[in-house]
C-alpha positions as CSV (number, residue, x, y, z in Angstrom):
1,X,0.0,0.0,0.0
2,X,1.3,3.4,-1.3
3,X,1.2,6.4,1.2
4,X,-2.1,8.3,-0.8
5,X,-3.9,4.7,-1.0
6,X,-2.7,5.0,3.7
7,X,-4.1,8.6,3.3
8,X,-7.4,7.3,1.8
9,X,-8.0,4.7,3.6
10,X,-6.9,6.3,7.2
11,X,-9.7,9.5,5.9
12,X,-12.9,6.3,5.3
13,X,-11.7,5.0,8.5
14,X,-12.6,8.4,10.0
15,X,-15.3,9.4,7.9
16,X,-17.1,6.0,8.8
17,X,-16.4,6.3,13.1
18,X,-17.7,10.1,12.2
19,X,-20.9,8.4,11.6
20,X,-21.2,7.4,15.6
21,X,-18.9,10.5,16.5
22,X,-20.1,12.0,19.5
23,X,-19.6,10.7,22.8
24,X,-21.8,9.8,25.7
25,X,-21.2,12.9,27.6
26,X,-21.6,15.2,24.3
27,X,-25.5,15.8,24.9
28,X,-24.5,16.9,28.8
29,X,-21.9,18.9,27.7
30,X,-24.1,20.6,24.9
31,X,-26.7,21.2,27.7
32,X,-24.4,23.3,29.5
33,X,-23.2,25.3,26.7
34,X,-26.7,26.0,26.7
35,X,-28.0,26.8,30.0
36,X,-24.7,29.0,30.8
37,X,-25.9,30.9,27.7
38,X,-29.1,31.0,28.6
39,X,-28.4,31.5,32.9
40,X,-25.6,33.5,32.9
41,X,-24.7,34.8,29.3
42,X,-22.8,38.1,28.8
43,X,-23.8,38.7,25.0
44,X,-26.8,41.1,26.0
45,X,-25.1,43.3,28.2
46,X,-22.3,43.2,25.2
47,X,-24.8,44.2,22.4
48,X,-26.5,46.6,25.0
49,X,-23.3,48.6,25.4
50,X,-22.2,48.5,21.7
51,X,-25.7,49.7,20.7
52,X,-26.8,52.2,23.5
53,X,-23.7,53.4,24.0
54,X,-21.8,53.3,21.1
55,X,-24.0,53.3,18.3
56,X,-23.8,53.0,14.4
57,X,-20.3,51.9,13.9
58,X,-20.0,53.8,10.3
59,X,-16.6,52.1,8.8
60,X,-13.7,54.7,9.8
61,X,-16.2,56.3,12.1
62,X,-15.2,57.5,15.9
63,X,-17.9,55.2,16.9
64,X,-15.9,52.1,14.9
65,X,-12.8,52.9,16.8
66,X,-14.5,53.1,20.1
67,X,-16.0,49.7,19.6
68,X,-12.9,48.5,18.6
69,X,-11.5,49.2,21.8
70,X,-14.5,48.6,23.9
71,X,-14.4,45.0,22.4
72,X,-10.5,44.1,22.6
73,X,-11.3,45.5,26.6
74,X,-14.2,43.0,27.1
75,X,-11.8,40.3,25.7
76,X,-9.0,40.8,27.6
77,X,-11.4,40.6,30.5
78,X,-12.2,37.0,29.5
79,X,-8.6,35.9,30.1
80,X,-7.8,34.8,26.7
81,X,-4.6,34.0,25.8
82,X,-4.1,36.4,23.0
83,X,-6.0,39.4,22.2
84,X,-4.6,42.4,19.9
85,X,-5.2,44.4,17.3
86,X,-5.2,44.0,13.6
87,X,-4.6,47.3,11.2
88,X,-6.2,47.4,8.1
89,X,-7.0,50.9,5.7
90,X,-10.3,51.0,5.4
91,X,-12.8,53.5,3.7
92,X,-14.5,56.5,5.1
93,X,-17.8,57.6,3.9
94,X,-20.0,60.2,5.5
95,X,-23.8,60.8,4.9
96,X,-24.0,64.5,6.0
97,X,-27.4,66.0,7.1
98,X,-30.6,64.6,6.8
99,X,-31.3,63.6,3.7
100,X,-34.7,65.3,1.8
101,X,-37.3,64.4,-1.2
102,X,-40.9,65.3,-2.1
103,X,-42.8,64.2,-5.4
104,X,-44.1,67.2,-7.2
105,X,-47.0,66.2,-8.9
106,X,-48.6,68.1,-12.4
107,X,-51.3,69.6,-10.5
108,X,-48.8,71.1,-7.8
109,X,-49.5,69.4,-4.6
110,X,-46.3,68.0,-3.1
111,X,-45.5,64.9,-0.9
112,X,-42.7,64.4,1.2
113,X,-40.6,61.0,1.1
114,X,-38.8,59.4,3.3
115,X,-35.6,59.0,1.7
116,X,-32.1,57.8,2.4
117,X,-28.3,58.2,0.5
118,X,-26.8,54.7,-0.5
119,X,-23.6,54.3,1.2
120,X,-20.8,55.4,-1.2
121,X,-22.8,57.8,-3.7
122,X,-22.2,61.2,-4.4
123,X,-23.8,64.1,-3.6
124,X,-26.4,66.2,-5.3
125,X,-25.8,69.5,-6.3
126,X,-26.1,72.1,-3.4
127,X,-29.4,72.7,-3.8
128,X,-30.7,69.3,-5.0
129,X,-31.9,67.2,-7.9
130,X,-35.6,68.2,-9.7
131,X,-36.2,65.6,-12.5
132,X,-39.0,63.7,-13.8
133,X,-38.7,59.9,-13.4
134,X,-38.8,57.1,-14.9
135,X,-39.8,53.5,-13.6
136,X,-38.2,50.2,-14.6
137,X,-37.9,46.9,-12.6
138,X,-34.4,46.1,-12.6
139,X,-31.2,46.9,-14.4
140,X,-32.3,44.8,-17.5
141,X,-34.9,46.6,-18.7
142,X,-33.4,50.0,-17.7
143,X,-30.2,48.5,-20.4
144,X,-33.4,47.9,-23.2
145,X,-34.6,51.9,-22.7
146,X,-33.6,54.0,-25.7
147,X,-30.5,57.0,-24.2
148,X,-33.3,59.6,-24.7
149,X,-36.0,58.2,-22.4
150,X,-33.2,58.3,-19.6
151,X,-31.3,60.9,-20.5
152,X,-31.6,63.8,-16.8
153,X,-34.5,61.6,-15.7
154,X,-34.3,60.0,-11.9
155,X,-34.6,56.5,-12.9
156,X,-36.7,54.5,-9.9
157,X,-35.6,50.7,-9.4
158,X,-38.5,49.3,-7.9
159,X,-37.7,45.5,-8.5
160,X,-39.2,43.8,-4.6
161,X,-38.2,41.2,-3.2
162,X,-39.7,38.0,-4.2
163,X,-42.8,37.6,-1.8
164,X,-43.1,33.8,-2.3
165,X,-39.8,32.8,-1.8
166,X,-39.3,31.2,1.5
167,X,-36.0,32.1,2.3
168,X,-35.4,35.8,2.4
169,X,-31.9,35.9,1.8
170,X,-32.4,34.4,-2.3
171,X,-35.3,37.0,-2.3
172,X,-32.6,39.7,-1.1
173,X,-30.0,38.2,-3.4
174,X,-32.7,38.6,-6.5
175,X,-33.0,42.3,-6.6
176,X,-29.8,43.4,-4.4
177,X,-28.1,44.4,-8.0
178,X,-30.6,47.5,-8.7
179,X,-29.3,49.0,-5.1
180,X,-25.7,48.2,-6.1
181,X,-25.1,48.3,-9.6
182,X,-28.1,50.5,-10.3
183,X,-26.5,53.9,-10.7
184,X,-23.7,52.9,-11.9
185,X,-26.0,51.5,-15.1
186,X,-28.0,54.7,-15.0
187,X,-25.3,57.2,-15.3
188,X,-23.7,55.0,-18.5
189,X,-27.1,56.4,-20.3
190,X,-26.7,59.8,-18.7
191,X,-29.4,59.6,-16.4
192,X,-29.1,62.7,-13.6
193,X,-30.6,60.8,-10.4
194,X,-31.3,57.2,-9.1
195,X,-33.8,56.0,-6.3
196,X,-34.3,52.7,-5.6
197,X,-37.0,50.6,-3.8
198,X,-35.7,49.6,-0.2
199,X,-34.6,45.8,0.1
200,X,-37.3,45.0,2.4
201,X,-40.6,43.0,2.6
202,X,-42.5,44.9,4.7
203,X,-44.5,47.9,3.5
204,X,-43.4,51.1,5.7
205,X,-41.4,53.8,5.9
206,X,-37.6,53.3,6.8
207,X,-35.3,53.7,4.1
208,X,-33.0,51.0,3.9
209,X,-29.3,52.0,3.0
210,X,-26.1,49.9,1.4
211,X,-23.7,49.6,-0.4
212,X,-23.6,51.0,-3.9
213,X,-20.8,50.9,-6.5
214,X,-19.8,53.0,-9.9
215,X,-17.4,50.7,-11.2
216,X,-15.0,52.6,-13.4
217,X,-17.7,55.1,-14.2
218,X,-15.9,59.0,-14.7
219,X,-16.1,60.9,-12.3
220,X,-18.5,63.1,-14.0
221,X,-20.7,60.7,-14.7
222,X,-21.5,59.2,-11.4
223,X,-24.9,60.6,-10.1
224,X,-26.4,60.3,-6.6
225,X,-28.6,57.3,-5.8
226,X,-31.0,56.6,-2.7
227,X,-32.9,54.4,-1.3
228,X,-36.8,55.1,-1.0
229,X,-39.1,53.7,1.6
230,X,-41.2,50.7,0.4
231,X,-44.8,52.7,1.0
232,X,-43.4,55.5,-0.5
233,X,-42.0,53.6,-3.4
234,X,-45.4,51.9,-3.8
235,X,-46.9,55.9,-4.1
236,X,-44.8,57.0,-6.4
237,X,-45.5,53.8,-8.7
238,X,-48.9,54.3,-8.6
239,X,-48.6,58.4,-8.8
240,X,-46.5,57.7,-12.2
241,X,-49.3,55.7,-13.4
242,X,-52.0,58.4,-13.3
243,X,-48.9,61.4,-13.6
244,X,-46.0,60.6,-15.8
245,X,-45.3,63.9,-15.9
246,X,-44.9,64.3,-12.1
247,X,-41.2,65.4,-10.8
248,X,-38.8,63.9,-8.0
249,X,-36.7,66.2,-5.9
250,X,-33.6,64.9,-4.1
251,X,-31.1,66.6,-1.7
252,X,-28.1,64.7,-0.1
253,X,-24.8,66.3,0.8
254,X,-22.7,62.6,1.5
255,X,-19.1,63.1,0.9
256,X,-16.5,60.1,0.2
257,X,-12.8,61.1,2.0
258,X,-9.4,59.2,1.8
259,X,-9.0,55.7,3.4
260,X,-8.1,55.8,7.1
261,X,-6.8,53.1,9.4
262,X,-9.2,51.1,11.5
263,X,-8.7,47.7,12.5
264,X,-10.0,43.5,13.3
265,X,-10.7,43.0,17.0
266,X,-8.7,39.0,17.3
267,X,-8.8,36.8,20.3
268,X,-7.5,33.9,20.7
269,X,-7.8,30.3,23.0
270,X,-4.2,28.7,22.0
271,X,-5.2,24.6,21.7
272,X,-3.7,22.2,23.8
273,X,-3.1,19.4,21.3
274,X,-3.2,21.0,18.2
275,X,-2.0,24.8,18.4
276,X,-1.5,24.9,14.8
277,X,-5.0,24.0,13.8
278,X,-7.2,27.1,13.8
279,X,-10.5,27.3,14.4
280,X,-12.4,30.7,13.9
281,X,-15.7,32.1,14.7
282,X,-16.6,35.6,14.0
283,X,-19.0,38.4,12.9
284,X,-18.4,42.1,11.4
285,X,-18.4,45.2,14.2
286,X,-19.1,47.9,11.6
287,X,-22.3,48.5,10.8
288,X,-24.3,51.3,8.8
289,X,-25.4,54.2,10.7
290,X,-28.9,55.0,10.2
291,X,-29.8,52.6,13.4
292,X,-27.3,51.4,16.1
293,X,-26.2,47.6,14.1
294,X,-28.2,45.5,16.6
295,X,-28.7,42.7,14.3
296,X,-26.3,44.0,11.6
297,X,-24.0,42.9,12.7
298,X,-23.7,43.4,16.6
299,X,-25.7,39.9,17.2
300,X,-23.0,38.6,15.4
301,X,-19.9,40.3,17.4
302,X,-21.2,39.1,20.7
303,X,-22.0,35.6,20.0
304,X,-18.8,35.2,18.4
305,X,-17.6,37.0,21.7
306,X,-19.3,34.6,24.0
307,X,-18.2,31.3,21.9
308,X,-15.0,31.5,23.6
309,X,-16.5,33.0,26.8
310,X,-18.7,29.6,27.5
311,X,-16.1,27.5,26.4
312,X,-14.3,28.8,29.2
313,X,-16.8,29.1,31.7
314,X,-18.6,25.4,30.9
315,X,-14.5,24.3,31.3
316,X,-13.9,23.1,28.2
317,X,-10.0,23.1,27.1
318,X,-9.7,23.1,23.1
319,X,-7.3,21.2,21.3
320,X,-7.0,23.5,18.9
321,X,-6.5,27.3,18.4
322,X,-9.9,29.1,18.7
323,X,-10.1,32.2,17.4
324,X,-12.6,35.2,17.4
325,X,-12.5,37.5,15.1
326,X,-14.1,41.2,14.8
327,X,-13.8,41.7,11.0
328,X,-13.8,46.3,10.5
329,X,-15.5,46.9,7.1
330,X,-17.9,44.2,6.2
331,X,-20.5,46.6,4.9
332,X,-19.0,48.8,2.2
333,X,-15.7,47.1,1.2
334,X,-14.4,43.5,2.9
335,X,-11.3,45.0,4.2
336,X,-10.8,43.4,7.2
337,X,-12.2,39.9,6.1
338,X,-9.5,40.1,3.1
339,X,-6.8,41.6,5.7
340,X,-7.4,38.6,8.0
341,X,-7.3,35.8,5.0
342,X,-3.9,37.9,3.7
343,X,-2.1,37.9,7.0
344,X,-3.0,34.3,7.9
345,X,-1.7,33.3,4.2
346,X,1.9,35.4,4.8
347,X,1.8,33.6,8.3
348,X,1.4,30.2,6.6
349,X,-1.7,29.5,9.2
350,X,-3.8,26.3,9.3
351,X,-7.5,27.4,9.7
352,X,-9.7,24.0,9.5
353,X,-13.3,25.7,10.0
354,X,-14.8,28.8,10.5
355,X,-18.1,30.3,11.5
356,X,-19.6,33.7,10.6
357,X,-22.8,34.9,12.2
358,X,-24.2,37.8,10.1
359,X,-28.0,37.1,9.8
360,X,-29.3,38.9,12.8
361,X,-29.4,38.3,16.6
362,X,-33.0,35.6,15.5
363,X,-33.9,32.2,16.8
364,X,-31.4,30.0,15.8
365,X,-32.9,27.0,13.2
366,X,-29.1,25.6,12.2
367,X,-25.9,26.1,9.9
368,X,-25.0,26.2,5.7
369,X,-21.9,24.8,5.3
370,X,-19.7,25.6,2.4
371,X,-17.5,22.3,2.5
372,X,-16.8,18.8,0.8
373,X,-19.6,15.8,0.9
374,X,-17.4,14.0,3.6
375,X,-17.0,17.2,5.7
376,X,-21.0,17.6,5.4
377,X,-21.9,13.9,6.1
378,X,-19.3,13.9,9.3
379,X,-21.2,17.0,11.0
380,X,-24.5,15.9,10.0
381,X,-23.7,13.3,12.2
382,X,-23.8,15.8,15.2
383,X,-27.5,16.6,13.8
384,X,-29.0,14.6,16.5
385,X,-27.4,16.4,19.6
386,X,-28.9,20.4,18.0
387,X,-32.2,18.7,17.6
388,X,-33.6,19.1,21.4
389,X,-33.2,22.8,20.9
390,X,-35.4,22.7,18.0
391,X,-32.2,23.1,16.0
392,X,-32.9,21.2,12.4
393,X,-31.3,22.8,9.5
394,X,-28.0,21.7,8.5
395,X,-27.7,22.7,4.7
396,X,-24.8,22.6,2.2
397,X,-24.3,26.1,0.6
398,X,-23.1,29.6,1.5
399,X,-21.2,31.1,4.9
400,X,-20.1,34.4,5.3
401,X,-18.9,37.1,3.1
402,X,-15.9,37.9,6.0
403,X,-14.6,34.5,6.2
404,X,-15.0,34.0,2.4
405,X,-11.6,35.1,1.5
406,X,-10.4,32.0,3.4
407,X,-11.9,29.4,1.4
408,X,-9.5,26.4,0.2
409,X,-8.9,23.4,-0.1
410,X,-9.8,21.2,2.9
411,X,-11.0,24.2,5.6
412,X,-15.4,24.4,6.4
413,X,-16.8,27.7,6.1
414,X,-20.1,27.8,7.9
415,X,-22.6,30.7,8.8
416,X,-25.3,30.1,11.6
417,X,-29.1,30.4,10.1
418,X,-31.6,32.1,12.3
419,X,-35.1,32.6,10.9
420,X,-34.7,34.5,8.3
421,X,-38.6,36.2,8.0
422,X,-38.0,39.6,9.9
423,X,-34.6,40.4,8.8
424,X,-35.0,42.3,6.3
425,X,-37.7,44.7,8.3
426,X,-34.6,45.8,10.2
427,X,-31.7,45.3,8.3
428,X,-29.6,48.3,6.8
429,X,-32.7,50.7,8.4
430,X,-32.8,53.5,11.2
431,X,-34.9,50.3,13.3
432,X,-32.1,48.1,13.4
433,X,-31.9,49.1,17.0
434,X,-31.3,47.2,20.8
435,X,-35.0,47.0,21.0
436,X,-35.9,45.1,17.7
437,X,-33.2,42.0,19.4
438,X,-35.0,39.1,21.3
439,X,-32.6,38.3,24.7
440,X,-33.4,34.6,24.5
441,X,-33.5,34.2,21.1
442,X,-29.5,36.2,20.9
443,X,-28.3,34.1,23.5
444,X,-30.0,30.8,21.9
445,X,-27.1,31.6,18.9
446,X,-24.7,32.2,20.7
447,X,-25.0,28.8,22.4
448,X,-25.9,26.7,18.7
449,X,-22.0,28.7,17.6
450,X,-20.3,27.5,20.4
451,X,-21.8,23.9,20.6
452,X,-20.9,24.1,17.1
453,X,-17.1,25.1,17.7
454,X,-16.7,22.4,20.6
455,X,-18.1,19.4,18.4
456,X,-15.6,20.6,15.3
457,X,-12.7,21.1,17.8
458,X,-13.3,17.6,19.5
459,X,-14.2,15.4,16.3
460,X,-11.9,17.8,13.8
461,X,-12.5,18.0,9.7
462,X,-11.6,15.3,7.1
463,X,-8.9,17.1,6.8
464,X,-7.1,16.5,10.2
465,X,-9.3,12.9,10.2
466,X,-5.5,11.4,10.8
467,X,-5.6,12.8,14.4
468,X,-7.5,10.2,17.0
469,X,-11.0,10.2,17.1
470,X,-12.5,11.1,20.6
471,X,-13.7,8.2,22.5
């Protein structure tokens, strides 16, 4: 026998006792992870400060930096090992005053709108946008309109999401490109304006932000672009209808400035078998700033936070290197998720998993992994001890957009999945706030993540399946 027919056969070996790979005491222990999180968790109090205290964590904000350091102080306090700093240059964007629109109709009544900039656009000039407007539903047909229908007209996106789809994310996902690539489109065909319907399924009146994009678009053809509140979206449909003629005024005074320094917030439980072998969990601490980030992404920070804080406290001792990891700049640019993949390359690191939460502070229903069919079938296997807490979903697919950059051969990529159905009412909108996040429901992730980590760190991947199975 060759040493790769050794390899193979040593990897079915494990793959097959993965089948049966949890131990007697694994429910117990699970338990505890559990009632600690649910008895005497800190990730409330965590999210409380970060929200009520800090606030929006705008990337290269003052409020970014002070949750930077207000998180590395809250992990120090935990007695890691390791906890430092990570730079990384990062953007800095700023929305300015209040932004302002009302739809002037033919017969000269007005209506205000509620109205916000996308994160990244220009300007208007000083004293606003007047245009008429023109409807299309999505970037498609806008590309089949003839240059003179769009030429100085606001064009209004107002694709929604896809009622009927089950999980909001592929609705999100299915109209995501008008907000992003919308303007950038428009001002190709000389349009003056964009406004775009908010990415959300509710009918109400928050504007929902994001991030927008003009590729390699001049400079003087770039044109401001805003989000407009689903009700008022669904007005100005129906006002166009009755009034093409009708005008849209917009005023925004955003301003994009040079890159500053900001940085990851990284903590770190050094494994007692297996140093080498890094295990990550993690979650972005900027966030927009129309709200405070509650579930985007400050749910995510402190479960990742607490992971390592109940593995302490239910005195669990990993065998391998568990890191958290506070990505800066999820939002409008992946700098820190790229930063962290870059430096971990240089470094020649192992990482054998990671897990991003960044789908709100919900009720926990299980994991998408992004990972081979043995990797899948060996923690499908640990199925059984998630199902008590009414924990059923364990899906092959996506993971997170921080700990993308890591992806190769041999690691698992996972993302926790809460119910998905409210998201989107809060997510990128002035009511992403500490009030819209459940207690129980917060501290229900944060034990599923960390159960999660001490199954993976116990049992390891395919990839380290020549280490002993736990007994």
């Amino acid at each position: 026998m060759n040493k790769n027919q050794l390899k193979i056969l040593i990897s079915t070996i494990a793959l097959v006792c993965s089948m049966n790979s949890w131990a007697q005491d694994d429910p117990a222990r699970v338990r505890h992870i559990f009632e600690t999180s649910l008895t005497d968790g800190m990730s409330y109090a965590w999210l409380d400060h970060l929200s009520n205290k800090i606030g929006g964590r705008l990337s290269g904000s003052e409020n970014a930096e002070r949750a930077v350091m207000y998180t590395k102080s809250e992990l120090e306090k935990m007695g890691l090992d390791k906890v430092w700093l990570q730079p990384v240059m990062v953007p800095k964007w700023e929305r300015g005053e209040a932004e302002k629109g009302h739809i002037s109709n033919s017969d000269g009544s007005k209506k205000d709108i509620n109205i916000c900039a996308l994160g990244g656009s220009v300007p208007t000039p000083a004293a606003g946008l007047t245009a008429g407007v023109v409807e299309v539903n999505g970037i498609e047909e806008l590309k089949g309109l003839p240059q003179e229908r769009v030429k100085g007209k606001i064009i209004f996106f107002n694709r929604p999401l896809e009622k009927k789809l089950i999980n909001t994310f592929e609705a999100y996902g299915g109209c995501v490109d008008q907000r992003y690539s919308g303007a950038m489109e428009a001002g190709r065909l000389g349009a003056s304006g964009v406004i775009v319907r908010s990415m959300n399924l509710r009918i109400d009146d928050y504007p929902h932000t994001g991030s927008m994009t003009y590729g390699d678009l001049p400079v003087e053809q770039r044109i401001p672009s805003a989000a407009i509140s689903t009700r008022d979206a669904e007005y100005l449909s129906r006002q166009l209808k009755s009034d093409p003629d009708l005008s849209l005024y917009l005023w925004q005074n955003c301003r994009q400035m040079e890159d500053v320094e900001s940085h990851n917030v990284i903590g770190e439980i050094t494994g007692s078998e297996y140093p080498e072998q890094y295990i990550l969990v993690g979650g972005h601490l900027d966030s927009w700033d129309l709200g405070d980030g509650s579930h985007d992404d400050g749910a995510g920070v402190v479960q990742s936070m607490e992971v390592l804080r109940l593995l302490k406290e239910t005195g669990i001792r990993p065998k391998r290197s568990i890191r958290v990891v506070l990505f800066m700049n999820e939002e409008n640019g992946l700098r820190g998720g790229k930063k962290y993949a870059e430096e971990a390359n240089k470094s020649g690191e192992r990482h054998v998993f990671a897990l991003e939460s960044d789908s709100g502070g919900f009720t926990p229903r299980g994991f998408s992994f992004d990972c081979s069919d043995e990797d899948f079938a060996r923690i499908e296997a640990w199925k059984p001890l998630f199902e008590p807490y009414l924990i059923h979903y364990f899906e092959k697919g996506g993971s997170g957009a921080d700990i993308g950059p890591l992806k190769a051969d041999g690691i698992v990529l996972a993302g926790l999945m809460p119910d998905s159905q409210r998201y989107f009412d809060y997510h990128h909108a002035s009511n992403d706030t500490f009030d819209a996040v459940n207690r129980r429901e917060l501290e229900l992730g944060a034990a599923t993540m960390a159960s999660l980590v001490y199954l993976v760190d116990a049992y390891g991947t395919v990839a380290t399946s020549n280490q002993p199975i736990k007994d």
